[in-house]
DSSP file (Angstrom, degrees, kcal/mol; ACC not computed):
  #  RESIDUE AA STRUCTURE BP1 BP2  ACC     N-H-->O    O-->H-N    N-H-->O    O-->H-N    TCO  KAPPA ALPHA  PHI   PSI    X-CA   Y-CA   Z-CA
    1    1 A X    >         0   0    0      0, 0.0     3,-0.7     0, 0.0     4,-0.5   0.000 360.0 360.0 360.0 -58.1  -26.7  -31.9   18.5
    2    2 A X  T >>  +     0   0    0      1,-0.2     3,-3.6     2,-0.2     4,-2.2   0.905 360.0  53.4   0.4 -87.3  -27.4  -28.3   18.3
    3    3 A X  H 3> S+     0   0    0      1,-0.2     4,-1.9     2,-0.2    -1,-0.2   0.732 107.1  58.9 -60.7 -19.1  -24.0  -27.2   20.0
    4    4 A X  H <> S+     0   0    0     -3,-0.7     4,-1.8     3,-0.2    -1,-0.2   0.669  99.5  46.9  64.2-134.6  -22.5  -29.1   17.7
    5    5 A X  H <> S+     0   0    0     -3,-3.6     4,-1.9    -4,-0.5    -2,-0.2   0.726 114.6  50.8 -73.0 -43.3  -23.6  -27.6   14.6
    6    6 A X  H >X S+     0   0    0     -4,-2.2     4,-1.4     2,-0.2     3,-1.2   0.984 116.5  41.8 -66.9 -63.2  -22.7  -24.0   16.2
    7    7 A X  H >X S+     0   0    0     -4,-1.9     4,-1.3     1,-0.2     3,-0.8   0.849 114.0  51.9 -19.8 -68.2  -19.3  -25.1   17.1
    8    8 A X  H 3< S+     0   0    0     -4,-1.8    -1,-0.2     1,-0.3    -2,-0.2   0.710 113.6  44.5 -42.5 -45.3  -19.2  -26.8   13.8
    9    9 A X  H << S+     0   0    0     -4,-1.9    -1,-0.3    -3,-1.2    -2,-0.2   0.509 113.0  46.0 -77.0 -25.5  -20.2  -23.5   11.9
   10   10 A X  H <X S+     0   0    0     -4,-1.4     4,-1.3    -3,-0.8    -2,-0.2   0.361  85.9  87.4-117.3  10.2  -18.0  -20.9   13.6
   11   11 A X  T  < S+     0   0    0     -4,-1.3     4,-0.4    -5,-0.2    -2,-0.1   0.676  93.0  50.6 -62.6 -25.1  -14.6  -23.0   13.5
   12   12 A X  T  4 S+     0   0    0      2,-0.1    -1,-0.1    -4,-0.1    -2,-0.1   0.326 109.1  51.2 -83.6  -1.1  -14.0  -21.4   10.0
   13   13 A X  T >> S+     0   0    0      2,-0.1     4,-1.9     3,-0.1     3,-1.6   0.927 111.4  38.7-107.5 -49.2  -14.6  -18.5   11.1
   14   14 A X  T 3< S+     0   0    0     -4,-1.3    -2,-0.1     1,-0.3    -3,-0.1   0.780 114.5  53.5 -61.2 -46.1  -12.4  -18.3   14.0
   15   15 A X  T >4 S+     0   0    0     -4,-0.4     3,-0.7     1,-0.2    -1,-0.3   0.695 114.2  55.6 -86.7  -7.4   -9.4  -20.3   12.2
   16   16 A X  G X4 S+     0   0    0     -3,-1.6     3,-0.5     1,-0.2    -2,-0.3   0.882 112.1  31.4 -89.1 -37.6  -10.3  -17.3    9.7
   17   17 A X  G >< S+     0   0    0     -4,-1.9     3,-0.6     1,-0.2    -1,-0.2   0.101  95.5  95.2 -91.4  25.2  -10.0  -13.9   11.8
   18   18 A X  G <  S+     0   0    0     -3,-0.7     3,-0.3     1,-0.2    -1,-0.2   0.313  77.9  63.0-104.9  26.9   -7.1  -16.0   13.7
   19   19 A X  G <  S+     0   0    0     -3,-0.5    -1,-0.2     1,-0.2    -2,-0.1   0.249  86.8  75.4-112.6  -2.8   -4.7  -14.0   11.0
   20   20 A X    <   +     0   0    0     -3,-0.6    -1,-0.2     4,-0.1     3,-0.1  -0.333  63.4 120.3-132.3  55.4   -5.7  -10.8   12.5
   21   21 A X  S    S-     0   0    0     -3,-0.3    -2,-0.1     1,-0.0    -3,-0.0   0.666  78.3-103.0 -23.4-146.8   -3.7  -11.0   15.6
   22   22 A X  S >  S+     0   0    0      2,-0.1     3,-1.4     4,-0.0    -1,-0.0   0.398 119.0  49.1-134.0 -64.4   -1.0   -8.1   16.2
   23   23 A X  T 3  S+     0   0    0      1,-0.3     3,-0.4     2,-0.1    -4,-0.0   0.870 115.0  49.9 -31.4 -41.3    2.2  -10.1   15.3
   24   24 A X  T 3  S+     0   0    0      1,-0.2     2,-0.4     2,-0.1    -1,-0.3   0.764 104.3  58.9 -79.7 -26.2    0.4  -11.2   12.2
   25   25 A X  S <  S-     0   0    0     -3,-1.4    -1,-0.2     2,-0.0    -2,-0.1  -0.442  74.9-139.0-110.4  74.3   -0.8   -8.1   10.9
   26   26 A X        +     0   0    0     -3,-0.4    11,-1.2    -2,-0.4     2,-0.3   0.382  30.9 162.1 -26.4 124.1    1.2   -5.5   10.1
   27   27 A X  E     -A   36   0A   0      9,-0.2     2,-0.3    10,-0.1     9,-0.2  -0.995  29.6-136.4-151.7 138.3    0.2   -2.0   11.0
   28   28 A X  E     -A   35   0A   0      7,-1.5     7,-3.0    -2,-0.3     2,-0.3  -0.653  20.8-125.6 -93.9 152.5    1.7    1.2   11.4
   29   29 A X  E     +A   34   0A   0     -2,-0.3     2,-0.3     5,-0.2     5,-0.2  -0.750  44.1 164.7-105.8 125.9    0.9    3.8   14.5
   30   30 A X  E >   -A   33   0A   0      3,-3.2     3,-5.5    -2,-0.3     0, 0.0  -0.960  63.0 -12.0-138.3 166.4   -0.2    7.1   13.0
   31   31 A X  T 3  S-     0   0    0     -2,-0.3     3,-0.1     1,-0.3    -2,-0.0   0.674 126.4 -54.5  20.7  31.9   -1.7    9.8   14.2
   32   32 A X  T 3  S+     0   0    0      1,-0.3    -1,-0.3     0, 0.0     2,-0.2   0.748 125.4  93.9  76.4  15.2   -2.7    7.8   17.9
   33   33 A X  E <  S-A   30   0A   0     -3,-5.5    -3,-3.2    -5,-0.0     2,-0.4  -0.852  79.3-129.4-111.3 174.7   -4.4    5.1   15.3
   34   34 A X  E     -A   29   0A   0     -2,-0.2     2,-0.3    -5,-0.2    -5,-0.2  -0.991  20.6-171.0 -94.1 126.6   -3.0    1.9   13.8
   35   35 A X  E     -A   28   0A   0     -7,-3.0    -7,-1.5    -2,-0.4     2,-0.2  -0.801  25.3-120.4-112.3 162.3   -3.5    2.0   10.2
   36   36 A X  E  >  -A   27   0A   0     -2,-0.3     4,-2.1    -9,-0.2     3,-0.5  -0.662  34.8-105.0 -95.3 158.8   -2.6   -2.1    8.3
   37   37 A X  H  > S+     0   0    0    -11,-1.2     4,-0.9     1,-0.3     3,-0.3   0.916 117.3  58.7 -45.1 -68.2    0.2   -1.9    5.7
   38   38 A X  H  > S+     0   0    0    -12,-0.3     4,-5.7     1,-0.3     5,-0.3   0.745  93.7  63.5 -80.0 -14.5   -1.9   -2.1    2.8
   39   39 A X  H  > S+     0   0    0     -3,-0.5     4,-3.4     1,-0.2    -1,-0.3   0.987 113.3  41.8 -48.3 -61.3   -4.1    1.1    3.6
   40   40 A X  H  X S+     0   0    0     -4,-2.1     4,-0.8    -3,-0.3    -2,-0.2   0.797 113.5  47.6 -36.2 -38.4   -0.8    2.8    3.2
   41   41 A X  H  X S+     0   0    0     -4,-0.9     4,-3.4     1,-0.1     5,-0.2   0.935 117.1  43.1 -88.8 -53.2    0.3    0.7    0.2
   42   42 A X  H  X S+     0   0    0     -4,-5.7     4,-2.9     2,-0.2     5,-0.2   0.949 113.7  53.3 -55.5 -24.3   -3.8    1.3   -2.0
   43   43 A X  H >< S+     0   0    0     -4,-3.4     3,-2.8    -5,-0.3     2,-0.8   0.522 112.5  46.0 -63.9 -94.2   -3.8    5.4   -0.8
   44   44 A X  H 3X S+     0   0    0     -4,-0.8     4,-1.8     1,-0.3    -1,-0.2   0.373 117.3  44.3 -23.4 -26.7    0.0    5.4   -2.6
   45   45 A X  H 3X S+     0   0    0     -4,-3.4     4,-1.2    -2,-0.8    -1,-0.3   0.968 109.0  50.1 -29.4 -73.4   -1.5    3.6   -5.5
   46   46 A X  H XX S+     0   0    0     -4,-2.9     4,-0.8    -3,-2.8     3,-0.7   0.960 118.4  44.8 -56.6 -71.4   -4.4    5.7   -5.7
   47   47 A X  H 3> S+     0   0    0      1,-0.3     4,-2.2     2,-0.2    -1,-0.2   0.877 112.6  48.8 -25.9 -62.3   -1.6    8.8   -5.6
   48   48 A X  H 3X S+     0   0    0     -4,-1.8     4,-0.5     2,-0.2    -1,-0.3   0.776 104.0  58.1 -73.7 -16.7    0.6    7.4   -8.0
   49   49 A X  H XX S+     0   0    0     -4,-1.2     3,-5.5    -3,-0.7     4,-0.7   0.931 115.0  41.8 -72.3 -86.1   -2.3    6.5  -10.8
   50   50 A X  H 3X S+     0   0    0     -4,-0.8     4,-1.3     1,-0.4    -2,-0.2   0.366 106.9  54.7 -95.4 -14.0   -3.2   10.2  -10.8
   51   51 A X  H 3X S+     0   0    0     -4,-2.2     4,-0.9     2,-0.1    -1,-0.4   0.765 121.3  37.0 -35.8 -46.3    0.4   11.6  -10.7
   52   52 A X  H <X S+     0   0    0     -3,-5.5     4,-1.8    -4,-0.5    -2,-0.2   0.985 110.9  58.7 -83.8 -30.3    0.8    9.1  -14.2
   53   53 A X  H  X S+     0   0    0     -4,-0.7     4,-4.8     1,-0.3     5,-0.2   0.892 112.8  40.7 -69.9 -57.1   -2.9   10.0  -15.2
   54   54 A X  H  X S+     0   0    0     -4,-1.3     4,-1.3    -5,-0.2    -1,-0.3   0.858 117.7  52.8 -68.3 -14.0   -1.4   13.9  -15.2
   55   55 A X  H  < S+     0   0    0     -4,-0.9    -2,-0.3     2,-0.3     4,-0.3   0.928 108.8  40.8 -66.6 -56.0    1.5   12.6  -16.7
   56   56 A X  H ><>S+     0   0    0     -4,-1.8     5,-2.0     1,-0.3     6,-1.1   0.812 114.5  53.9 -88.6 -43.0    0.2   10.7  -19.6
   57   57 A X  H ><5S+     0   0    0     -4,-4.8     3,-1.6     1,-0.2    -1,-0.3   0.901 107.1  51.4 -79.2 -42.3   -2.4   13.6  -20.3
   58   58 A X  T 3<5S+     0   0    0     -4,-1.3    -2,-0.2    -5,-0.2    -1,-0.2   0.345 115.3  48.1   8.9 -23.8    0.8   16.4  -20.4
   59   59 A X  T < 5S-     0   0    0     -3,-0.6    -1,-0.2    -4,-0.3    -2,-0.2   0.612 113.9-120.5-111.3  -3.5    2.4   13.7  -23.1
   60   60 A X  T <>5S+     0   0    0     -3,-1.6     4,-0.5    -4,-0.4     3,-0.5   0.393  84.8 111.7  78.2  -0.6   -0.5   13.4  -25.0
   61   61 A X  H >>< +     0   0    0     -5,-2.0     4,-0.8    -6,-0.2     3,-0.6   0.837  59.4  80.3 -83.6 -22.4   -1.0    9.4  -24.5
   62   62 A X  H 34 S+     0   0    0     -6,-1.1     3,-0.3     1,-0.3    -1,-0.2   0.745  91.3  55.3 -51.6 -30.4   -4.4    9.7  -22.2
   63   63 A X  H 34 S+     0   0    0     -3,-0.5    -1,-0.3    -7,-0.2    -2,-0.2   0.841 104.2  55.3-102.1 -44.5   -6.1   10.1  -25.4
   64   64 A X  H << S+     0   0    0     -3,-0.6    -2,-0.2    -4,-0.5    -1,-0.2   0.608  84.2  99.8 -49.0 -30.8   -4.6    6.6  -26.8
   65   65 A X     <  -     0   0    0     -4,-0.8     2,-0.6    -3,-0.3     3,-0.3  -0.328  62.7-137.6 -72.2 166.4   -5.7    4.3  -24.3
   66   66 A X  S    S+     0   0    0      1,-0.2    -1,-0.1     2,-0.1    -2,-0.1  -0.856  87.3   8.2-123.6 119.1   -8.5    2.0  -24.3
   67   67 A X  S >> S-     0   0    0     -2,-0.6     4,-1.9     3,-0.1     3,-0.6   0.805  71.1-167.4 100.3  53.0  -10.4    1.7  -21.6
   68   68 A X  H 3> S+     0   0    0     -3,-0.3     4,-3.0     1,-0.2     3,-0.3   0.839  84.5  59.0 -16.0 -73.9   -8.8    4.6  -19.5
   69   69 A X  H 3> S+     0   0    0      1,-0.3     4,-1.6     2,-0.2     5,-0.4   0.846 108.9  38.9 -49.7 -41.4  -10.6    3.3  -16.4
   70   70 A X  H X> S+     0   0    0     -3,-0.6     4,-1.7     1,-0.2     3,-0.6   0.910 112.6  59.7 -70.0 -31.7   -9.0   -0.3  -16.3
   71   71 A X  H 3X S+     0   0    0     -4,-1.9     4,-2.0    -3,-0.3     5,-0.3   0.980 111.6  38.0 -72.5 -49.5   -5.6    1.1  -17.4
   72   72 A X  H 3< S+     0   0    0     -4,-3.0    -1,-0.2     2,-0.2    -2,-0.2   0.571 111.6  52.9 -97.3   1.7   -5.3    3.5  -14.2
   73   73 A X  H XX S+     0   0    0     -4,-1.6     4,-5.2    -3,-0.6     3,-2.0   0.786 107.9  58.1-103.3 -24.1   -6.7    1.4  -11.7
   74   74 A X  H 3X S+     0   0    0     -4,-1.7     4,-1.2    -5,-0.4    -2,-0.2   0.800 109.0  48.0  25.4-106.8   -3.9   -1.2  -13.0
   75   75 A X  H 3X S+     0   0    0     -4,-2.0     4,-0.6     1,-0.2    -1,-0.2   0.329 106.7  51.8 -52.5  -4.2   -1.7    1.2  -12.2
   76   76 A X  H <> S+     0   0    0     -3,-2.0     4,-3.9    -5,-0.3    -1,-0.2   0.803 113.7  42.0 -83.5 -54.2   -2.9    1.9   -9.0
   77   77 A X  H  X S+     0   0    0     -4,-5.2     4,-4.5     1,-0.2    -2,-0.2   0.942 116.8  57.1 -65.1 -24.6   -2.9   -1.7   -7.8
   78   78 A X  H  X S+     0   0    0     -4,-1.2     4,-1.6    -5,-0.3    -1,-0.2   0.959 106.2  38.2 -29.7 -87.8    0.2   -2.0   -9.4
   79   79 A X  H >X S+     0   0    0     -4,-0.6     4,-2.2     1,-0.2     3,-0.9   0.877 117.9  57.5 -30.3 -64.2    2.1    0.6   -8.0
   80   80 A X  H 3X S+     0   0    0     -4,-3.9     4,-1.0     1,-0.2    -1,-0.2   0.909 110.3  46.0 -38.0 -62.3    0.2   -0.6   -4.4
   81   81 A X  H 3< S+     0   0    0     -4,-4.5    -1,-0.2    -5,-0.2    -2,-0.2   0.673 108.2  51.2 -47.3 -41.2    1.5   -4.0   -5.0
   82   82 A X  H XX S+     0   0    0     -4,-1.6     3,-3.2    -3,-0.9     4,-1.8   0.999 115.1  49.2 -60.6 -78.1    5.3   -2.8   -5.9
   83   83 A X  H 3X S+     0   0    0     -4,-2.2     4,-2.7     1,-0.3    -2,-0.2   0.580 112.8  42.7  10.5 -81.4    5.1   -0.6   -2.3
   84   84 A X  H 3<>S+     0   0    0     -4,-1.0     6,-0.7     1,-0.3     5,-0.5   0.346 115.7  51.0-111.2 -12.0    3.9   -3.3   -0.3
   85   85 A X  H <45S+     0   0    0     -3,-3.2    -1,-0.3     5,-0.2    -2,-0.2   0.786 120.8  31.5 -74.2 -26.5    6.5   -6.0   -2.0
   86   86 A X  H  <5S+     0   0    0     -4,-1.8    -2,-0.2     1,-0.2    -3,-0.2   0.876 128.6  35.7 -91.2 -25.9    9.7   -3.9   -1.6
   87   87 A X  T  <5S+     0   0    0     -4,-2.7    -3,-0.2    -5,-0.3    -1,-0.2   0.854 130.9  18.0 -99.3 -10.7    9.0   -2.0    1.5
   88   88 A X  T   5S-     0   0    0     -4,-0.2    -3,-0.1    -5,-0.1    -4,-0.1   0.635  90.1-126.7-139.1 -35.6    6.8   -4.7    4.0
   89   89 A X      <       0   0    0     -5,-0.5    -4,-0.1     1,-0.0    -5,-0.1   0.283 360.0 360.0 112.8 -45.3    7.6   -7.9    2.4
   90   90 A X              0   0    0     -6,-0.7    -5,-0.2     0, 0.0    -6,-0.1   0.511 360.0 360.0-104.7 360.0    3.9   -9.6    1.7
């Protein structure tokens, strides 16, 4: 009864981490590591929110938003999102 229960309890877990193969998860070889796609895609996010951030304060609009913080990480996942649709696909 026991084995089971263990079976029973780590079969969602297995069919969960069974997505993090190497075919299945896209990853680029840098620097003698593999880093996944979407590291890649949140730093360029991260980048491109504080590139608009300098932008927006240089144009005078930084001072207009409300709720600064939600607007620029937005635009971070944004930006991330755009990345990781045009260039990878997912």
């Amino acid at each position: 009864m026991e084995l089971r229960r263990i079976i029973g309890l780590s079969a969602p877990v297995a069919f969960g981490v069974s997505g993090c193969s190497a075919p299945l998860s896209p990853s680029l070889p840098l620097f003698g590591a593999y880093f996944p796609f979407w590291l890649i895609c949140l730093t360029a996010g991260v980048i491109g929110a504080v590139v608009l951030r300098a932008l927006f304060i240089r144009l005078g609009l930084d001072d207009l938003l409300p709720w600064r913080l939600l607007v620029y990480v937005c635009l971070a996942a944004a930006i991330g999102f755009a990345l990781a649709l045009t260039l990878y696909g997912r």
